[in-house]
Every structure is written in C-alpha cells, then in structure tokens.
N, CA, C and O atoms as a CHARMM CRD file, in Angstrom:
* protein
*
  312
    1    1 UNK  N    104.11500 -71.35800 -54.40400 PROA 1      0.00000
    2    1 UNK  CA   104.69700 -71.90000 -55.61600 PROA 1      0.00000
    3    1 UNK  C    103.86600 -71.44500 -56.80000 PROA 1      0.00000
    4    1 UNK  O    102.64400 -71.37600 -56.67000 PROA 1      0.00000
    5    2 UNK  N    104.49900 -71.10300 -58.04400 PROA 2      0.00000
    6    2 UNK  CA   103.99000 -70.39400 -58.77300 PROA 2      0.00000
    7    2 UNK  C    103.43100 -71.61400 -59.76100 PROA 2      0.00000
    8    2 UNK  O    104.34700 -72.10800 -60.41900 PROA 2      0.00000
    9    3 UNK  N    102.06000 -72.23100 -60.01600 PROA 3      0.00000
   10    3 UNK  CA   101.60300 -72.86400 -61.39100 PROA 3      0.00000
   11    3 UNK  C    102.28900 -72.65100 -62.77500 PROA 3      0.00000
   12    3 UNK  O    101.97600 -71.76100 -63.56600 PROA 3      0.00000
   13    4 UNK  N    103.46500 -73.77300 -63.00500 PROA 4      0.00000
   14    4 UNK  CA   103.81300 -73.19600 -64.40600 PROA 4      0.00000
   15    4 UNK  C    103.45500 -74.59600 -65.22200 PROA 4      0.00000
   16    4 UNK  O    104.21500 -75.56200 -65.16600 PROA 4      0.00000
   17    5 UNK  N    102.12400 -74.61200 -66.04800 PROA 5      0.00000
   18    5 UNK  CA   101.65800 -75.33000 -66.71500 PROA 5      0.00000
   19    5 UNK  C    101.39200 -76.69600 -65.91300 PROA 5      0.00000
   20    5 UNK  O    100.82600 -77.65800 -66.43200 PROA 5      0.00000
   21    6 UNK  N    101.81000 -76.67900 -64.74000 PROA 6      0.00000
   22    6 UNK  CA   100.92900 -78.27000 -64.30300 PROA 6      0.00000
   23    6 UNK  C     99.77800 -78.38400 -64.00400 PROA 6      0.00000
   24    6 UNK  O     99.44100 -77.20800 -63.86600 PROA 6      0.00000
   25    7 UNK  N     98.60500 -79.20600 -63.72800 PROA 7      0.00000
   26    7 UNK  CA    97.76800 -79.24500 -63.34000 PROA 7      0.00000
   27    7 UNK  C     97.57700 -78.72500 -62.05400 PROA 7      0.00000
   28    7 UNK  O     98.53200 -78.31400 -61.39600 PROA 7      0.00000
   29    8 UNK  N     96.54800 -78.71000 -61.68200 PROA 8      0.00000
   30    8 UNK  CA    96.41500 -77.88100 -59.57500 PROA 8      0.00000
   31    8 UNK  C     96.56300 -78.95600 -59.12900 PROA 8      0.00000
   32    8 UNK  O     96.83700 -78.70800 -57.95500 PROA 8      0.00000
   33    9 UNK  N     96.57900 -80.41100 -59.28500 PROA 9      0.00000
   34    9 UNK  CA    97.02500 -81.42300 -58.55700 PROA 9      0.00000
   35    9 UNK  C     98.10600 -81.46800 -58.40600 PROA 9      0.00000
   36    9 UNK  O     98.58300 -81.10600 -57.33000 PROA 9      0.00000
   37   10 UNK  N     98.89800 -81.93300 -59.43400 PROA 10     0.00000
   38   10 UNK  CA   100.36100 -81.85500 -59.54200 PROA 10     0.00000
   39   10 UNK  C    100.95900 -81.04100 -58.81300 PROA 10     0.00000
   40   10 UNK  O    101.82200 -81.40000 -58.01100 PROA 10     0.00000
   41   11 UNK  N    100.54800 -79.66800 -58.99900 PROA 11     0.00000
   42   11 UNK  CA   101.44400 -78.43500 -58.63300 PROA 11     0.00000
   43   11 UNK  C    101.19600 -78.37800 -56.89000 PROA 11     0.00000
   44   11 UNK  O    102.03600 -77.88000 -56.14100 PROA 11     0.00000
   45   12 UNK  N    100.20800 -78.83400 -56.52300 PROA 12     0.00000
   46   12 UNK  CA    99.95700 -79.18300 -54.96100 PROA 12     0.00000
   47   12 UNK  C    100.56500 -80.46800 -54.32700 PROA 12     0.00000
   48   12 UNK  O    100.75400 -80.74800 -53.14300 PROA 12     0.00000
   49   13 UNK  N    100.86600 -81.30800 -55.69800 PROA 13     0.00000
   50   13 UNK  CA   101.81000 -82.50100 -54.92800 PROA 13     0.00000
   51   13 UNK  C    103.68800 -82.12300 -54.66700 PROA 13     0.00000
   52   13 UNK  O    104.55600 -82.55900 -53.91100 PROA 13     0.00000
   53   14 UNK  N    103.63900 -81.25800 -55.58400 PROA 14     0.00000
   54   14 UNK  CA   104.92800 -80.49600 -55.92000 PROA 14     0.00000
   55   14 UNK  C    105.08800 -79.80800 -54.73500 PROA 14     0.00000
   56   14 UNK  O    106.20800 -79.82800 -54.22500 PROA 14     0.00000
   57   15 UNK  N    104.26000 -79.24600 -54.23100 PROA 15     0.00000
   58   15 UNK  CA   104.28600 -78.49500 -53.03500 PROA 15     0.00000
   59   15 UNK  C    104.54200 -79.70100 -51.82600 PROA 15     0.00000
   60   15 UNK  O    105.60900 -80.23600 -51.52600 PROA 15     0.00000
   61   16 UNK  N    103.63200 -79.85500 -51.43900 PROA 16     0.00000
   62   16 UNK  CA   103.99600 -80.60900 -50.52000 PROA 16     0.00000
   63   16 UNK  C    105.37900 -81.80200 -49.91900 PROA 16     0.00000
   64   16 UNK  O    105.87100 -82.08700 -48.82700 PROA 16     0.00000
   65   17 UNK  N    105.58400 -82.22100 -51.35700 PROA 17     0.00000
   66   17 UNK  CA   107.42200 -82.68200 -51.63000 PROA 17     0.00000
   67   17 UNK  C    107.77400 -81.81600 -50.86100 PROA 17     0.00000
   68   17 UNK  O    107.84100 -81.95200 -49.64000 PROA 17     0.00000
   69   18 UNK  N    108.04800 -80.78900 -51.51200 PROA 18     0.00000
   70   18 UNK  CA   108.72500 -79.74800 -50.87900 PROA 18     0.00000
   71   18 UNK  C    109.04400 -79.67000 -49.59300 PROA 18     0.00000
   72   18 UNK  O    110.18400 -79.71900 -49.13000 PROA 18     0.00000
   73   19 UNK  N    107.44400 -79.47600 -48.66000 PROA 19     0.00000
   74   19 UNK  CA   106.98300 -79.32300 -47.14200 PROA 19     0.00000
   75   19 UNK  C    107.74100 -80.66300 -46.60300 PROA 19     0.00000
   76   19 UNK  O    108.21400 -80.62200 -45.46800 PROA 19     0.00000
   77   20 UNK  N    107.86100 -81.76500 -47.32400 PROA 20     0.00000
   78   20 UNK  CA   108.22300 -83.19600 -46.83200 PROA 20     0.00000
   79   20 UNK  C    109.62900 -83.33400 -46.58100 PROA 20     0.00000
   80   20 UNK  O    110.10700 -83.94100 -45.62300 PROA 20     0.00000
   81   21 UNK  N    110.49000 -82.54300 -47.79100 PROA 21     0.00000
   82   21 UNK  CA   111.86800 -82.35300 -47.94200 PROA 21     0.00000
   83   21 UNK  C    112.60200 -81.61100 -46.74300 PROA 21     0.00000
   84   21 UNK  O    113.65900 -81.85200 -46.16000 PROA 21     0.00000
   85   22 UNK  N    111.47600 -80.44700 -46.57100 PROA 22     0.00000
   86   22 UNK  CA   112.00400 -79.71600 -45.24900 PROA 22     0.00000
   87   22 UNK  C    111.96200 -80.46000 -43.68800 PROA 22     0.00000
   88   22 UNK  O    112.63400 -80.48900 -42.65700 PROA 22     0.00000
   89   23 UNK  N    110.82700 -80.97900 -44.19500 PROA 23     0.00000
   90   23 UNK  CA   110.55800 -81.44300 -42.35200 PROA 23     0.00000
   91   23 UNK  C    111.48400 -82.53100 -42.74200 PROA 23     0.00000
   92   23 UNK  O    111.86100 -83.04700 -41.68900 PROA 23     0.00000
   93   24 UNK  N    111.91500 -83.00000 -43.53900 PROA 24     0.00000
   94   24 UNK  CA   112.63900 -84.26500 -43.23700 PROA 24     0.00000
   95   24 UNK  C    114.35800 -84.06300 -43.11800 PROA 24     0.00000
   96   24 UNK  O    115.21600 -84.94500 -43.07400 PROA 24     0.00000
   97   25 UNK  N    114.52100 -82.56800 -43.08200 PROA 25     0.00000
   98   25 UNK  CA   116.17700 -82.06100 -43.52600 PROA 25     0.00000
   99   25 UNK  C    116.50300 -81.46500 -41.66500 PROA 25     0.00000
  100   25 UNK  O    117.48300 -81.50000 -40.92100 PROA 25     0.00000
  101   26 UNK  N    114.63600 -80.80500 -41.50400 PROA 26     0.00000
  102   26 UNK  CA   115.15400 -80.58900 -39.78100 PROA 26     0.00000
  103   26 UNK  C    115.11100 -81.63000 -38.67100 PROA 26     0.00000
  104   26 UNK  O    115.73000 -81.58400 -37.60800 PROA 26     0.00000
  105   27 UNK  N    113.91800 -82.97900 -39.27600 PROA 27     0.00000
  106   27 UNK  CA   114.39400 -84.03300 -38.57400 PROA 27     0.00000
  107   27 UNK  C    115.84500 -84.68700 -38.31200 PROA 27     0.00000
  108   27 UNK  O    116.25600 -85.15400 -37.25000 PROA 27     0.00000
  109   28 UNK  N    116.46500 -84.60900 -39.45500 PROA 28     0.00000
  110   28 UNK  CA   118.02900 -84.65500 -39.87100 PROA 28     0.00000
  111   28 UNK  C    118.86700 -84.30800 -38.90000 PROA 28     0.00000
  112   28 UNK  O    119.45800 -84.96400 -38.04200 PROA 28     0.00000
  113   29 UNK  N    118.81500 -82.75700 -39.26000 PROA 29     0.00000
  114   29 UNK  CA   119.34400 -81.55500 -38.44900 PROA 29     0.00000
  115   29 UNK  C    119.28100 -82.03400 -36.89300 PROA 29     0.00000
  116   29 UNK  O    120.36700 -82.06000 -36.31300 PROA 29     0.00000
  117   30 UNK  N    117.96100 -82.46900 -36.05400 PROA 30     0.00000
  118   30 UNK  CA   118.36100 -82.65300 -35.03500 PROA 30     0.00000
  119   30 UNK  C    118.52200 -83.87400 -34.47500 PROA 30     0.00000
  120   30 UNK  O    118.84800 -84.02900 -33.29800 PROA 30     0.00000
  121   31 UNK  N    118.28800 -84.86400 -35.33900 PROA 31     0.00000
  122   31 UNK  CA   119.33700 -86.15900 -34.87500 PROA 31     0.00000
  123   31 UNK  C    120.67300 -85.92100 -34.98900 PROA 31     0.00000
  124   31 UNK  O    121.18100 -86.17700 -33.89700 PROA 31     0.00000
  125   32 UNK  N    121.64600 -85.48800 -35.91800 PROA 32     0.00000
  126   32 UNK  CA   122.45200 -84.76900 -36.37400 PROA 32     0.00000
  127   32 UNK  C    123.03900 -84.18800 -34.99200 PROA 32     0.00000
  128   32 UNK  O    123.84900 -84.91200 -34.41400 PROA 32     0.00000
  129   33 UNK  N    122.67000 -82.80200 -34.33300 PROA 33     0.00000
  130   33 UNK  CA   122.57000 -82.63100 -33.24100 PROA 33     0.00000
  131   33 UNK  C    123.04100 -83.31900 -31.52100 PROA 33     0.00000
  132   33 UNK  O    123.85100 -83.10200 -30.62100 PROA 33     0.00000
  133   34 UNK  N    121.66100 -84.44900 -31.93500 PROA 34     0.00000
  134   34 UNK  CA   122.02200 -85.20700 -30.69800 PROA 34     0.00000
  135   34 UNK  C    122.96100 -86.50500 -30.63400 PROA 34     0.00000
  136   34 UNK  O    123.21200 -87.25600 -29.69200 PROA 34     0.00000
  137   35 UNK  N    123.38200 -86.50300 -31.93400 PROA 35     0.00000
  138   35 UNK  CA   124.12900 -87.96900 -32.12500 PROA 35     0.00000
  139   35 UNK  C    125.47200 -87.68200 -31.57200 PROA 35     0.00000
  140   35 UNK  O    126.02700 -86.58600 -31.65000 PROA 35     0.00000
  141   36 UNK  N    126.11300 -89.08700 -30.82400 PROA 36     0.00000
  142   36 UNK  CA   127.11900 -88.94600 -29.91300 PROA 36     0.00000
  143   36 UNK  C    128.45000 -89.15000 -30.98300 PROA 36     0.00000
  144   36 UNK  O    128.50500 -89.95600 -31.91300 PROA 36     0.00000
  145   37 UNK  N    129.41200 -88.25400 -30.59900 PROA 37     0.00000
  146   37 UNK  CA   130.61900 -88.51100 -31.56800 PROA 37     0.00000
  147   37 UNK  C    130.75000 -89.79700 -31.92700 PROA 37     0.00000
  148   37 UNK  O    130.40000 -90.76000 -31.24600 PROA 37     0.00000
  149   38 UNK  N    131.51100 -89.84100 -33.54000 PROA 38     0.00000
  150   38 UNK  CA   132.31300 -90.96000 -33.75800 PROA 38     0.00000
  151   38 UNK  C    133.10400 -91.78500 -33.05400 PROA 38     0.00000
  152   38 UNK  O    133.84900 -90.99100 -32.48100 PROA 38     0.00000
  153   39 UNK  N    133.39000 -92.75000 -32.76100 PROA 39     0.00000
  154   39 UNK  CA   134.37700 -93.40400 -32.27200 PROA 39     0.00000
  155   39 UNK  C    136.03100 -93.37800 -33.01700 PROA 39     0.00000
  156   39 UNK  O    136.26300 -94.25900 -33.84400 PROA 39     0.00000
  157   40 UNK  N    136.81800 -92.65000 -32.78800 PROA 40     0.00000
  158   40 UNK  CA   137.59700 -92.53200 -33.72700 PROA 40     0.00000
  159   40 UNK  C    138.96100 -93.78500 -33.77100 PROA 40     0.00000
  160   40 UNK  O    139.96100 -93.88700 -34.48200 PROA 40     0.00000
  161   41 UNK  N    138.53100 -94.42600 -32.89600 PROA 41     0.00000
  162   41 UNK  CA   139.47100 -95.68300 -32.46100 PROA 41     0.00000
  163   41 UNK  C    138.91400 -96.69000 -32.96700 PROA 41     0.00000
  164   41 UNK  O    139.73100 -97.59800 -33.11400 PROA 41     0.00000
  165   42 UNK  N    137.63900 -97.01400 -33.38900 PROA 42     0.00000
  166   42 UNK  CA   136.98200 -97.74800 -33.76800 PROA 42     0.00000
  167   42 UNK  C    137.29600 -98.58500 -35.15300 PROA 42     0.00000
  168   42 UNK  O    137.23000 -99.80800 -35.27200 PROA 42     0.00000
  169   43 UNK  N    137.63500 -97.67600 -36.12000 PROA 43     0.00000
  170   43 UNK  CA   137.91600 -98.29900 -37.16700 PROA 43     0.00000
  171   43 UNK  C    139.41900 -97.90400 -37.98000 PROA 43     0.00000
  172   43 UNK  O    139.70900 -96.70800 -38.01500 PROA 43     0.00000
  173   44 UNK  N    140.24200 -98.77000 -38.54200 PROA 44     0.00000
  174   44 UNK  CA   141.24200 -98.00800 -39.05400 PROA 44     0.00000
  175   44 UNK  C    141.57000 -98.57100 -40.40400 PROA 44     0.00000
  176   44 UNK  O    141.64300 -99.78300 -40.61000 PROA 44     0.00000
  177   45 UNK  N    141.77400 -97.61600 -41.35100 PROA 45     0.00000
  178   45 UNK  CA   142.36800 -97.63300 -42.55500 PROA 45     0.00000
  179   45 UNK  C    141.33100 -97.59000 -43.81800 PROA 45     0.00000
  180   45 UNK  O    140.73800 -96.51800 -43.93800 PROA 45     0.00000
  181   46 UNK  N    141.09100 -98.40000 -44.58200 PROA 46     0.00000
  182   46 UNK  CA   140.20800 -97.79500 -45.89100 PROA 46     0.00000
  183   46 UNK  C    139.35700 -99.68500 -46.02800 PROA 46     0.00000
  184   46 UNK  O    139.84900-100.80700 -46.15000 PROA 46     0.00000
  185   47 UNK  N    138.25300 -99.28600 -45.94600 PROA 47     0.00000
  186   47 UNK  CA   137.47600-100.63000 -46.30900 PROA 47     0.00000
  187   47 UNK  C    135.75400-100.58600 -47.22200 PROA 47     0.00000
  188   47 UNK  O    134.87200 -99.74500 -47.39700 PROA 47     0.00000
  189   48 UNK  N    135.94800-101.72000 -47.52400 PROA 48     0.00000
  190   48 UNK  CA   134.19300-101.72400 -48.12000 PROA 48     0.00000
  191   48 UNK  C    133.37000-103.11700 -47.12300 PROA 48     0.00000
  192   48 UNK  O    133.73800-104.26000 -46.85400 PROA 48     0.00000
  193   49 UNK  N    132.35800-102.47000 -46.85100 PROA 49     0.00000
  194   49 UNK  CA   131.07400-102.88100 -46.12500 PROA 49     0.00000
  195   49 UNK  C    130.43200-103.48400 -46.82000 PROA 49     0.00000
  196   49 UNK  O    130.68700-103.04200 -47.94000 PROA 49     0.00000
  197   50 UNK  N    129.64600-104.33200 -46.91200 PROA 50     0.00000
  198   50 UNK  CA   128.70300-104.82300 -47.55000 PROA 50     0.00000
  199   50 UNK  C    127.84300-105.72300 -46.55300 PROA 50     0.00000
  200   50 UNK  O    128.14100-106.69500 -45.85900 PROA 50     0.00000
  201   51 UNK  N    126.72500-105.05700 -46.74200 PROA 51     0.00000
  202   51 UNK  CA   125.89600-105.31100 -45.70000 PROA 51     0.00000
  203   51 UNK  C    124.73600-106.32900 -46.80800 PROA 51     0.00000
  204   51 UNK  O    124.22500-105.90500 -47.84400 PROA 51     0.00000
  205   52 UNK  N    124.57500-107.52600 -46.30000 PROA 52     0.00000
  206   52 UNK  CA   123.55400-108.53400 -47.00400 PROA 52     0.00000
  207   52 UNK  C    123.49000-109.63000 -46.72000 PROA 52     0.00000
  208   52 UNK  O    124.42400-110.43000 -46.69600 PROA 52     0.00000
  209   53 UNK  N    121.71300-109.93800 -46.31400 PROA 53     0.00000
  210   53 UNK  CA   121.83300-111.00900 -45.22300 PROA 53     0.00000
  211   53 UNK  C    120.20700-111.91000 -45.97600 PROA 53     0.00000
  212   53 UNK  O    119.20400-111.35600 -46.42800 PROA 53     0.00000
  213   54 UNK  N    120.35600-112.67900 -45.91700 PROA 54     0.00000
  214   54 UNK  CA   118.65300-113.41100 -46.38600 PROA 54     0.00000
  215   54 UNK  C    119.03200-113.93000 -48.12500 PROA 54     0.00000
  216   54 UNK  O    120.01900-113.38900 -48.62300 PROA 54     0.00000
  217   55 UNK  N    118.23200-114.98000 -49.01700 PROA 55     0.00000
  218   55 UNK  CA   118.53300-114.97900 -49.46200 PROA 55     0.00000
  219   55 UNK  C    118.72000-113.80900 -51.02700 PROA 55     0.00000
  220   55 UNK  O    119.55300-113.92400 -51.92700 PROA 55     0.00000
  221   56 UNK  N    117.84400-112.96000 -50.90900 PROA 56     0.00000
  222   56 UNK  CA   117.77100-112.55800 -52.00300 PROA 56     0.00000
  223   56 UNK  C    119.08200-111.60700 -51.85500 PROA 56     0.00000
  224   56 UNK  O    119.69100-111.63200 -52.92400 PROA 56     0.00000
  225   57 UNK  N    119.54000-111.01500 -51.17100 PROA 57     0.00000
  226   57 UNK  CA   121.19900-110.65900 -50.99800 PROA 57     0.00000
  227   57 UNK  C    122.33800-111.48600 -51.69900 PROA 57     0.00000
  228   57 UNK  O    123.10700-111.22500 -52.62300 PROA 57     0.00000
  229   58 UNK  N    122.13400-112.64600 -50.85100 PROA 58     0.00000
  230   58 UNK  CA   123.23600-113.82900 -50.95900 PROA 58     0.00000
  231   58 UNK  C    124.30100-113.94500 -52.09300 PROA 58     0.00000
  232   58 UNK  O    125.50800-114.18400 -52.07400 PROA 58     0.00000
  233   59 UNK  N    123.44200-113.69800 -53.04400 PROA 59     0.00000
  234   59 UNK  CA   124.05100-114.24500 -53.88000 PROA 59     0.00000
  235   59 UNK  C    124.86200-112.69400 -55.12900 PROA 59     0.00000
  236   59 UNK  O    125.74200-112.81100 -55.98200 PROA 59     0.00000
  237   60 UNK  N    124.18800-111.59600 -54.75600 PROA 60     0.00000
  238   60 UNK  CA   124.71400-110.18900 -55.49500 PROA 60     0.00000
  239   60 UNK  C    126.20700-110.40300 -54.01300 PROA 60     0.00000
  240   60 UNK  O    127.38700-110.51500 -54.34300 PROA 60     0.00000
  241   61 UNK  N    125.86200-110.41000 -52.87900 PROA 61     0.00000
  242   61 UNK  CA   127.31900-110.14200 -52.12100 PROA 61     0.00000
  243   61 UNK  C    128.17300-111.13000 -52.31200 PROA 61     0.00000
  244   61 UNK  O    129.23900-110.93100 -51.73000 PROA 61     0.00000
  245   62 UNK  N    128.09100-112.59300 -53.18700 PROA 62     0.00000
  246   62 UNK  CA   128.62500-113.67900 -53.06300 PROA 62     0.00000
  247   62 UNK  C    129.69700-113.05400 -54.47900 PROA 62     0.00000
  248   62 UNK  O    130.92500-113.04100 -54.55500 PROA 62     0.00000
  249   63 UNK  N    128.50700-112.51600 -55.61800 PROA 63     0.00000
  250   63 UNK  CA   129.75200-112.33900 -56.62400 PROA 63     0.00000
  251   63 UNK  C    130.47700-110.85100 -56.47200 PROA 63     0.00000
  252   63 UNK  O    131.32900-110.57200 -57.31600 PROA 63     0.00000
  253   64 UNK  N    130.16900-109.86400 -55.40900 PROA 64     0.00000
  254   64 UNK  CA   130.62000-108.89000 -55.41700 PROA 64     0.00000
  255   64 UNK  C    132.19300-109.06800 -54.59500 PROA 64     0.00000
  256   64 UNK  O    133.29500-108.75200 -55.04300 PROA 64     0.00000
  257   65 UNK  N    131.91300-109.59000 -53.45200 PROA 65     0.00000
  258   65 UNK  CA   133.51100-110.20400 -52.59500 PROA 65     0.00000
  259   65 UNK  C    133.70900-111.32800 -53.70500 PROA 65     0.00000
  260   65 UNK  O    134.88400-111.01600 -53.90300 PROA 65     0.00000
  261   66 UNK  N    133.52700-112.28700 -54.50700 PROA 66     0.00000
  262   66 UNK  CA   133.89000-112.71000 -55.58800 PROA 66     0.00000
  263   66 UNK  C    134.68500-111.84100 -56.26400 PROA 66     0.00000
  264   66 UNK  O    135.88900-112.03800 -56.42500 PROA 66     0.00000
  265   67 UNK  N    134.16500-111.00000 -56.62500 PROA 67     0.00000
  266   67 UNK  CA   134.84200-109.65000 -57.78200 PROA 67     0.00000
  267   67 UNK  C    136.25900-108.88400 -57.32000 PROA 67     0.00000
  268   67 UNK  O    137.19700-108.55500 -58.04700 PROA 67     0.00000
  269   68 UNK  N    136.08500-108.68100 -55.65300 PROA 68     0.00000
  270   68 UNK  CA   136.96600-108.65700 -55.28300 PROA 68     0.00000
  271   68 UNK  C    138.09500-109.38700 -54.73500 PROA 68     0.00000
  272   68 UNK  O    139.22000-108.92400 -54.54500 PROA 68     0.00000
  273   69 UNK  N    137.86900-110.06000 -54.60000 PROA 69     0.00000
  274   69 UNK  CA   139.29100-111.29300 -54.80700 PROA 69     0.00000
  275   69 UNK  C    140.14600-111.54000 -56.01500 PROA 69     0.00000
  276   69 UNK  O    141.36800-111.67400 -56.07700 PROA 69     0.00000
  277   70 UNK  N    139.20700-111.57300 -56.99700 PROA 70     0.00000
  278   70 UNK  CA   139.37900-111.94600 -58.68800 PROA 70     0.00000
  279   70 UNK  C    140.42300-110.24700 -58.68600 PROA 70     0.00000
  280   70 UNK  O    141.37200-110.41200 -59.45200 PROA 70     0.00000
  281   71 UNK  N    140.44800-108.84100 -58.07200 PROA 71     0.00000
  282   71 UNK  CA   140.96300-108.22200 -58.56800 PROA 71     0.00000
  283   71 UNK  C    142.06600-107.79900 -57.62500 PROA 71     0.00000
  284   71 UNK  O    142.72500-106.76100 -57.69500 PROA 71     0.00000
  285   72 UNK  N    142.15500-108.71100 -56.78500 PROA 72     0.00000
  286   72 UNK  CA   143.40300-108.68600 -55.75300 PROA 72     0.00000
  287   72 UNK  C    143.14000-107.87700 -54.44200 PROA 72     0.00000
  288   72 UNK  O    144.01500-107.28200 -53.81400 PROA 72     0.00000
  289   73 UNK  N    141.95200-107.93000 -54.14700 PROA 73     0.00000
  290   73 UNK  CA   141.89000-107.09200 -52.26700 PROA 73     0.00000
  291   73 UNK  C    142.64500-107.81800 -51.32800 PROA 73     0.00000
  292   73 UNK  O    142.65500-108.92100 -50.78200 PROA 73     0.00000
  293   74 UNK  N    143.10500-107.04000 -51.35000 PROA 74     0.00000
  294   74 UNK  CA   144.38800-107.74100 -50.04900 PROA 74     0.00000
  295   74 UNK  C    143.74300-108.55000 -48.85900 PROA 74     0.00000
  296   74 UNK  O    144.39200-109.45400 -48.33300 PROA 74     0.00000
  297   75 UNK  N    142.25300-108.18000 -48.35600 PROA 75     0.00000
  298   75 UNK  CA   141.71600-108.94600 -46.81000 PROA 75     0.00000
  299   75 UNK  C    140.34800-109.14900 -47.41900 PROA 75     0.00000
  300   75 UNK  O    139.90500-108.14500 -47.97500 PROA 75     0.00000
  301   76 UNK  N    139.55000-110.26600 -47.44000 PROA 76     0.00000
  302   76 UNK  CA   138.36900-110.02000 -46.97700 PROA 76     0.00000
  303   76 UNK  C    137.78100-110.49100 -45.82000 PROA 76     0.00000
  304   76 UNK  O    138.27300-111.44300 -45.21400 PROA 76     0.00000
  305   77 UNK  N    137.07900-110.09600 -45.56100 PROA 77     0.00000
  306   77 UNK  CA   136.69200-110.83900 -44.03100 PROA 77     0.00000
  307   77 UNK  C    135.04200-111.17100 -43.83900 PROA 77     0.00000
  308   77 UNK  O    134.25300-110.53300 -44.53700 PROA 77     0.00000
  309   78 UNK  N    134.73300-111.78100 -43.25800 PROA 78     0.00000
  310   78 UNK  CA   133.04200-112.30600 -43.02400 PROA 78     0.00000
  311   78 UNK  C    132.77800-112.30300 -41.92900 PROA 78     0.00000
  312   78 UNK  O    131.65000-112.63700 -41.56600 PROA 78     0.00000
C-alpha cells in the first residue's frame, strides 16, 4: 500500500483492515460453500422479521409492529 499522507501508523492500520476484510470474505466464501440448501418449502410469501427479545428491545419492536398495524399489515403474528 502506497503512504499517501497518513502517518506509518495509520497507513499500517489501513493495511491490515484490509488483510482482515480478506480473511473475513474467504471465511465467508467457505461457510458459504458448506451451508446446506435453503428450505424452499419453508417459508411462503413476503414478510418482516423482527427479531427482539430482553428489555432494551421491547419496547423499539412494541412501536415498530405498533407502526404496522396503524398502517394496515394485513397479519401480525408473535
């Protein structure tokens, strides 16, 4: 990597991102790999998830399915 005006620290932390980005794109790559197909029976049609559990969740997912009711979602479910 070529030094363009950062310090030699910086420009060595810059680097290493880098090294981190890769190893973390071929860790990816081979979970990616070994992961077993989708279930394609599993789920059907178009939905939102909202995953939030404890209290500091509680209460952002309480007014978010709030929000959606208020704008007419046809199902929600818990």
């Amino acid at each position: 990597m070529r030094n363009v005006g950062l310090p030699t620290a910086a420009a060595r932390a810059l680097c290493g991102c880098r090294d981190a980005v890769k190893r973390a794109q071929a860790q990816l790559d081979t979970f990616q790999q070994g992961a077993p197909p989708y279930p394609n029976t599993l789920f059907k049609g178009k939905g939102i998830v909202i995953m939030a559990g404890g209290l500091t969740y509680f209460v952002p997912a309480w007014i978010n399915i709030h929000m959606l009711r208020k704008t007419g979602a046809p199902q929600i479910q818990h």
